[in-house]
N, C-alpha and C positions, 0 to 999 in steps of 0.2 A: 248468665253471669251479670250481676249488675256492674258499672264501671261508671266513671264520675272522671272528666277531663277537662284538666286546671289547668292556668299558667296562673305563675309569682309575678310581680312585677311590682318593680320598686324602682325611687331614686338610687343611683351610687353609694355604696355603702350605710344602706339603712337594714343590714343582716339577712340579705333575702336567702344566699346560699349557707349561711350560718343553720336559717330557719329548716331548709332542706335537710341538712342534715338530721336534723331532731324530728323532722316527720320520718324522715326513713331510720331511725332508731328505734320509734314511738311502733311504726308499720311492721319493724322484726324485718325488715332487709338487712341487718346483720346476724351471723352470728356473734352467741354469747363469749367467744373463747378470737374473733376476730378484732384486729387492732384496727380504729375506726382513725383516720386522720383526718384536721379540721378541713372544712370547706370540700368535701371528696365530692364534687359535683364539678369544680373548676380542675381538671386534669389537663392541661395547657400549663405550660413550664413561667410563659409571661401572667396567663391568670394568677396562676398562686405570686408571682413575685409581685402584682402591682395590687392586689386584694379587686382583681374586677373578673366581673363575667362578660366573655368575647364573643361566645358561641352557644346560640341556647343548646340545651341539653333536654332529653328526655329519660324520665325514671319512672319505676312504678311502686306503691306502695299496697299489700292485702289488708282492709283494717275492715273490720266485722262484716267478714262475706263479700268486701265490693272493693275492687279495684280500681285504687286512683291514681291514672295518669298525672305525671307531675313534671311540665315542662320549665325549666330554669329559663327565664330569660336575662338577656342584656341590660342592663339599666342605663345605659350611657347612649344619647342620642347617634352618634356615632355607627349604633350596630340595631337602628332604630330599624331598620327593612327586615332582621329578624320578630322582632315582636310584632309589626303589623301583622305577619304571617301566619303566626300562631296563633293570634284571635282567631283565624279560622279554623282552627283546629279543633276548639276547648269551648264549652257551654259556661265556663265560670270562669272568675280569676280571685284570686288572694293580693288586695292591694296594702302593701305593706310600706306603714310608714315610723319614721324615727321618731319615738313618743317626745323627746326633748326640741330637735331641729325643726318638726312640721313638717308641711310638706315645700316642696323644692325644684329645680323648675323639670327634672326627671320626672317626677311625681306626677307632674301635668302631662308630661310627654307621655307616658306608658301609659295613663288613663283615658287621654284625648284618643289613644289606641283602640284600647277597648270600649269605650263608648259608642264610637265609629261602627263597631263589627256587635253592638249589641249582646255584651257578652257580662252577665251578673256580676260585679264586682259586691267581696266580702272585703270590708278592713280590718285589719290586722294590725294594732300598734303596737310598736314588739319595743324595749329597750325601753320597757317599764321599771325598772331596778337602777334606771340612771340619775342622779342626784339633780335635784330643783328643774322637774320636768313639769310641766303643766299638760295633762290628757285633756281638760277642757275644751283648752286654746287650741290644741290641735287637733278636736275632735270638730272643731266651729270651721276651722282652718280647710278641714278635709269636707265637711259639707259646703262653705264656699265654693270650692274648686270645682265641686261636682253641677252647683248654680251656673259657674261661670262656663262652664264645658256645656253645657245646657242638656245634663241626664236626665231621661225620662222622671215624670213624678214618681212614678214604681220602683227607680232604684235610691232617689232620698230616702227613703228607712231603710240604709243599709246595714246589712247586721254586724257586729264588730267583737271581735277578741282579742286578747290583750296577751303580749310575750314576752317574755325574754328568753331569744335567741341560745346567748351566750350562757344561759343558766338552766338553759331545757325546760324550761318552766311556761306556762299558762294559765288562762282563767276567762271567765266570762266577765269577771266582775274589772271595773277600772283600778281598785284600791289596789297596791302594787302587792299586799300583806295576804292577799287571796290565793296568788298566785301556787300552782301545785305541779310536781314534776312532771313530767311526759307533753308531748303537744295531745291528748286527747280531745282537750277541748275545741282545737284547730279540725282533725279530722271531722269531729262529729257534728264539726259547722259544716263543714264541705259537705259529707254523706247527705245533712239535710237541707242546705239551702242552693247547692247546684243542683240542677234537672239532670236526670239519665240524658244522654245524647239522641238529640234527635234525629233519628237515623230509619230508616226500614232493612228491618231485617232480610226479607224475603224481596226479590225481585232483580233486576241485574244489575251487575257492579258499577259502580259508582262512588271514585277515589281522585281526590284533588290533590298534586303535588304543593305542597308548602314549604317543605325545606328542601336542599339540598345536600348533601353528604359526596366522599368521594373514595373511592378505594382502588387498590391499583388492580386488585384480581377482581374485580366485579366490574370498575368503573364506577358511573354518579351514578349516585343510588335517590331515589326521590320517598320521600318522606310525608305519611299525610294522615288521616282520619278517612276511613272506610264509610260513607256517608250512606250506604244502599249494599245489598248483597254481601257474597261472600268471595274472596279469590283465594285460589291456591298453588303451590309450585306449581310450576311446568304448564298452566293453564296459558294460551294463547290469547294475547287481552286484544283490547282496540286504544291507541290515546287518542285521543283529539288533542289535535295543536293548537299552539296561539295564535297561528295564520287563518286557522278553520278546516285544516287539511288533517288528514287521518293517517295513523303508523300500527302495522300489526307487530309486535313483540312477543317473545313467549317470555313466563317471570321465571329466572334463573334460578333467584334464592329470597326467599319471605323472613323478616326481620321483624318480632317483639320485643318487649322489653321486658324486662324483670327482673326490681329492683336496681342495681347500677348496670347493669348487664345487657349487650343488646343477643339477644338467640334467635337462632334459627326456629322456623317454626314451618307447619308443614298446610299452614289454612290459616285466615284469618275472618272476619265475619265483624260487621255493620257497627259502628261504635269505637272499632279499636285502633291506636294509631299504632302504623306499622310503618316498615320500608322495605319497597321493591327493589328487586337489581335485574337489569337484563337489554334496557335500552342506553343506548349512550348516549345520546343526545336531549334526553327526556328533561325540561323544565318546570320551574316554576308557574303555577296557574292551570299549568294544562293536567286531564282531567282521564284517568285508566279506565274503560268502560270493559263492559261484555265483547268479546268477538264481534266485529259485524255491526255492531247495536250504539255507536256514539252516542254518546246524549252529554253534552257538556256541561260544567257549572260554571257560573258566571266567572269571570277574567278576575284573578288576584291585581288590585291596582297597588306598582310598587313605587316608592318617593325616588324622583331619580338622583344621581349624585351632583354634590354642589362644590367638589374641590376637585383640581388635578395636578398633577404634576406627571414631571419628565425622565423616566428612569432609562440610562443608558451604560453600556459598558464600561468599566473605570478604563480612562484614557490619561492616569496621572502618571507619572513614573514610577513612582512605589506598584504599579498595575502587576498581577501575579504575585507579588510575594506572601500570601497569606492565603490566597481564598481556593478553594479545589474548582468552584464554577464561575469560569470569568467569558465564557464564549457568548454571543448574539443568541443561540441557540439555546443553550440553556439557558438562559433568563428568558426569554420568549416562550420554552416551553413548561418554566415555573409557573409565568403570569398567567399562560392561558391554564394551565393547571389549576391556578386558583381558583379562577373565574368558574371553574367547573363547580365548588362547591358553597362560591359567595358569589349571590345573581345581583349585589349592591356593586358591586366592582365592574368595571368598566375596561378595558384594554385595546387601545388603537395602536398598531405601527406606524411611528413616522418614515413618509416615502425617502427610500434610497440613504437611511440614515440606520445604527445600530440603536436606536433609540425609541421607547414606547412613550405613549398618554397615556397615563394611569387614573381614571377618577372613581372616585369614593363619595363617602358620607362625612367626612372631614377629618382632620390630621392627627387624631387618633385610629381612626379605621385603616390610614396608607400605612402611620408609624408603625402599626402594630405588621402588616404584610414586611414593612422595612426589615425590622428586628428579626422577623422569621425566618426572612433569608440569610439575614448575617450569620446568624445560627447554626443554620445549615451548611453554609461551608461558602455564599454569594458573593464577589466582590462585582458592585455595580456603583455608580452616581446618580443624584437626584436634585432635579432642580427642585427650587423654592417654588410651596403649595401655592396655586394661583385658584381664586374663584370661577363657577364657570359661567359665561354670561348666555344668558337666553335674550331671544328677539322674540318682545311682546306684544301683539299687533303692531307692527315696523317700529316699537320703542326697545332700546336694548334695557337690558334689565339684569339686578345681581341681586343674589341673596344675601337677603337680611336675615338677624339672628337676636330671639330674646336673649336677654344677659344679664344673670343675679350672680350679684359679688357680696360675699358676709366677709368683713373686712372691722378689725380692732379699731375703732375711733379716730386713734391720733394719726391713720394711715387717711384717711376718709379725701382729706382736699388732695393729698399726691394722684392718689386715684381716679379724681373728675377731671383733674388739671389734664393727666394724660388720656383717659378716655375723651376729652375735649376737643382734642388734637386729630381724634381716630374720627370726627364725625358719629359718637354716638350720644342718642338722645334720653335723658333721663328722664324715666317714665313714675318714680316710687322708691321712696325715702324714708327709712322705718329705722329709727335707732332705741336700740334695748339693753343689753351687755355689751353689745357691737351693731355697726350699722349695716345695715342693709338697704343695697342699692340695686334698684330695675332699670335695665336698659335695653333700648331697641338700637343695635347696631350693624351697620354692613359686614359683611362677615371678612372681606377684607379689613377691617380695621380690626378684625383679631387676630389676623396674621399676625407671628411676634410678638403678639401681646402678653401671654401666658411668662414666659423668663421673665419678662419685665414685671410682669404683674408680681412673681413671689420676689424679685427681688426687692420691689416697694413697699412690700408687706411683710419684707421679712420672713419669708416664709408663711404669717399665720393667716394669709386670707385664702378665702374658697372662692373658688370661681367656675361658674356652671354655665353652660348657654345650648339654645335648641334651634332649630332652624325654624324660621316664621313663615318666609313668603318672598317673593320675588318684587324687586320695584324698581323702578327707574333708577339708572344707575348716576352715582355721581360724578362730577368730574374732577380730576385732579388725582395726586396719588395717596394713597392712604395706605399704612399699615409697613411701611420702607421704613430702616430702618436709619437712625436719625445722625447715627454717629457712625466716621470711615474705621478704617481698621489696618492694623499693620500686616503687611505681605513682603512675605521671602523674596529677595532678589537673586541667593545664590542657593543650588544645591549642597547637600552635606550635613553633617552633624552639629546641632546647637550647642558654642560654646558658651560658661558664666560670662565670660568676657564681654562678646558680643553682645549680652540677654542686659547685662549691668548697663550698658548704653539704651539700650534700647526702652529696656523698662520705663524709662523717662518719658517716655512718648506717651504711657498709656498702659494698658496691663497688657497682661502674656496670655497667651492660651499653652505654651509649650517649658518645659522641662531642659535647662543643660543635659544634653547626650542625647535629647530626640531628635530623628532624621527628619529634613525638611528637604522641602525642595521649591524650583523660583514659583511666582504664585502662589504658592500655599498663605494662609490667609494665618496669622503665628499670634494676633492678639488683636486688639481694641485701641483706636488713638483717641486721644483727648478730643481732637476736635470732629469736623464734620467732613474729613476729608481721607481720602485711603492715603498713604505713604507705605513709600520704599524702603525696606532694613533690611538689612546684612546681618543675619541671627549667625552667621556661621564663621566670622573674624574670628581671627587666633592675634594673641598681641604678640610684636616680632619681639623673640628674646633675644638678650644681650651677653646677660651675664645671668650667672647661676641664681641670684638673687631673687630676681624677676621671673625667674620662671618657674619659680613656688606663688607666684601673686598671687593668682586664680584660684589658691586654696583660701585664700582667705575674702574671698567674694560671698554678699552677703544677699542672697536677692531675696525678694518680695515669692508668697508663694500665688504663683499664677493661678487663674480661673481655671477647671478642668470643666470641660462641655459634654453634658451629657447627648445621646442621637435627640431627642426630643428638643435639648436646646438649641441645637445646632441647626436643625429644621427651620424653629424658629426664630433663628438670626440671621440667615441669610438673607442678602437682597437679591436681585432676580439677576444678577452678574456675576451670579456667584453658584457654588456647585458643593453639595456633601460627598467624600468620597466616603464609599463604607466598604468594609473589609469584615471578616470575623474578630480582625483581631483588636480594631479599631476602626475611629471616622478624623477625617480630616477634612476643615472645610478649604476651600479653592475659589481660585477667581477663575472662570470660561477660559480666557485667554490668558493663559500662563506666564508667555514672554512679554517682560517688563516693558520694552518699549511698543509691542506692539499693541499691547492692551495703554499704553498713554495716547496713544495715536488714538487707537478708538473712543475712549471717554473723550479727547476733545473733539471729534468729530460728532458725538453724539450733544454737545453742552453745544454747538456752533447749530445747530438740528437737522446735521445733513444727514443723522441716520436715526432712525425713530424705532426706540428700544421696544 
């Protein structure tokens, strides 16, 4: 059987799961009479609501005689430890970029990928039918990139085909008026400018875990390309581990794919990517031989994580009212759960405390495990994402982060003024319809940044950033956030009464009739300092008059916080409570006088935060 195995990869939102679909239409992985809904590659309830891909995916397509693997990846650097992986899978890739936007700094990321693991990249500019696009500039744009990544001189004549996505349409030619329905023209690049996999058929097994998966009747299931030989159920394997040490396993249940579908299969053979179940503890890197007969392939090298934070059981007083899992135990046994099927995730217990380190690839990678549990039924807290610092030959060191902002003109100075602030360094200055600005920044100074950045922009600016490299860390603090905020001093329900006085100080985060409690953190003050309110006054009535007042209270309509804003507003004294039903943010120390006792004891510097 011939077989041809791809990975997509694309910046965020330049139609790479769009494009999927239209090959698996074009491929006949549906039926004629089946109702096809958009993006069916993203089956994850947050993928479809935020339009991103979390988890790559594997699919397969039949198109004249040969079958081709087609794995979705991530475009978001964030779930960047999946797509390294997958280079090792796939002999090609489909580098798909947004004919109007260019390329972007995802574009770099996924490519710097495959470059690395020497893997044919095809381009694909798709979202050719979009008004006053220039293919040119972005075809100069996409050869730079590949200059400055410094790809072989063999893959500058890269070959390219031109899409739209959204309109199931293609073409070889640039002109957008060529364009013709089906992706034919995309398969019939793939059949002929990826290589069959280079694989030996005949000889003993030889199978690299790259992904992970996780199921409760099987366990972790490891996930890879059959590099040598053939395996089949019930066969007794050999792994070699990461340590160098050997596990004999027998395989439980053999997994293909076809079309969206993962199946059961009863053999598989040299070329094909499949997944095994049958060891429980079976990872990344490590390498499924013959019985007896180890021979390992070289070590998968994965980026390690550069964010953590502290998730621990809700200890607020609202604690139980909402969530079905609030024990030490079940969160301890989600987190390490996770960890079983994402090797980028990281989980330490802190000693004698109900409380985990959690690190990731950055705070869309924890946000998105955050929301999952809420979901689920979790009520837990988490402190504010903190960088993780490595010691560099005895110099400590933090990560740094490239950083492109496409931002409306008349936004441009609010922008530098406050990235100024953050310690970061402007690298490239490109103004067009809108400006476009490169920055090299510590990645603490993007803590926080994101709220702040749409609300300077109004919403209309973009903001992307990749992880660069580790440096000397600076001193001082960066990325705190610059203004105190109003905290509850009494438990109970927020009256207008109270909220009309208050509001003056500054805005609200809470609603007349929401329940508060002391600590809970209820809005934003003017100035740079936290203050105590009383949201929960009732005004003493006298006479009947008066105690119709409250109906005619007019207030301001408070800020509602989304979990992602909330995340990023906290300062590190501060705690998200998350529930299913809601989040609320908190100060550590609840009680009003005893957390003033500690701030001044920390501003005098007898306790060093």
């Amino acid at each position: 059987m011939n077989i041809r195995n791809i990975a997509i990869i694309a910046h965020v939102d330049h139609g790479k799961t769009t494009l999927v679909n239209e090959l698996l239409k074009t491929g006949g992985a549906f039926r004629d009479n089946e109702e096809i809904t958009d993006r069916v590659m993203d089956n994850n309830d947050i993928e479809k609501e935020r339009g991103i891909t979390i988890l790559a995916k594997t699919t397969s397509v039949f198109y004249k005689d040969t079958k081709i693997n087609i794995l979705d990846t991530p475009g978001h650097a964030d779930f960047g430890g999946e797509v390294e992986r997958i280079m090792n899978m796939v002999d090609g890739c489909l580098l798909l970029v947004d004919a109007f936007e260019g390329t972007m700094p995802q574009t770099r990321f996924v490519l710097k990928k495959a470059l690395q693991a020497h893997v044919k990249p095809i381009v694909c500019i798709n979202k050719v039918d979009r008004p006053n696009i220039n293919i040119e500039r972005t075809l100069d744009e996409v050869l730079e990139l590949f200059i400055e990544l410094g790809a072989p001189d063999d893959f500058l004549e890269f070959p390219v085909v031109f899409t739209s996505a959204l309109k199931g349409t293609s073409s070889l030619q640039a002109n957008p008026d060529t364009q013709v329905p089906g992706m034919d023209c995309v398969l019939d690049m793939l059949i002929k400018e990826v290589d069959e996999p280079k694989v030996t058929v005949d000889g003993s097994l030889q199978l690299q875990v790259s992904l992970l998966d996780y199921n409760d009747f099987v366990g972790r299931i490891g996930i890879g390309t059959i590099k040598r030989g053939t395996i089949h159920v019930n066969d007794t394997v050999t792994v070699s581990r990461l340590d160098g040490t050997t596990t004999n396993f027998r395989v439980m249940k053999l997994f293909g794919f076809q079309g969206l579908k993962r199946v059961e299969v009863s053999s598989a053979s040299a070329g094909e990517i499949v997944a095994v179940a049958g060891l429980a503890d079976i990872n990344v890197g490590e390498t499924i031989c013959e019985f007896n007969k180890p021979d390992p392939l070289p070590l998968i090298k994965l980026d390690e994580p550069t964010l953590q934070m502290t998730f621990g059981t809700n200890s607020s007083p609202f604690a139980g009212q909402d969530g079905k899992f609030l024990t030490a135990r079940h969160i301890q046994d989600r987190l390490y759960r996770e960890t079983q099927r994402d090797v980028a995730l990281k989980v330490k217990r802190l000693e004698n405390k109900e409380a985990w380190v959690v690190s990731g690839r950055g705070e869309l990678h924890l946000g998105i495990l955050i929301e999952n549990m809420r979901r689920e039924g979790f009520e837990l807290e988490v402190s504010k994402p903190q960088v993780i610092i490595k010691e560099i030959d005895g110099v400590k060191c933090e990560p740094y982060e490239d950083l492109l902002i496409d931002v409306p003109n008349d936004y441009v100075g609010d922008i530098m003024t406050t990235l100024g602030t953050r310690n970061a360094e402007l690298i490239n200055m490109d103004t067009r319809e809108t400006t476009i600005l490169s920055y090299v920044i510590p990645s603490r100074g993007l803590l926080g940044f994101t709220s702040n950045f749409m609300t300077l922009t109004k919403g209309y600016g973009i903001i992307n950033h990749t992880f660069k490299e580790y440096r000397p860390m600076m001193s001082g603090q960066i990325g705190e956030r610059s203004v105190g905020v109003l905290v509850a001093t009494e438990s109970g329900q927020a009256t207008p009464y109270a909220i009309q006085h208050v509001e003056e100080r500054g805005t609200m985060f809470i609603l007349p009739g929401d329940q508060v409690y002391e600590g809970m953190v209820i809005g934003e003050n003017k100035y740079d300092i936290d203050l105590a309110v009383n949201a929960v006054l009732k005004k003493e009535l006298t006479n009947m008059r008066s105690s119709n007042k409250d109906n005619t209270v007019v207030l301001k309509t408070p800020r509602r916080m989304s979990l992602e804003a909330c995340l990023d507003y906290i300062n590190t004294d501060e705690l998200v409570e998350i529930t299913p039903a809601t989040f609320r943010i908190r100060k550590k120390i609840l009680n009003t006088v005893e957390r003033k006792k500690y701030d001044s004891h920390v501003k005098r510097g007898d306790i060093v935060q």
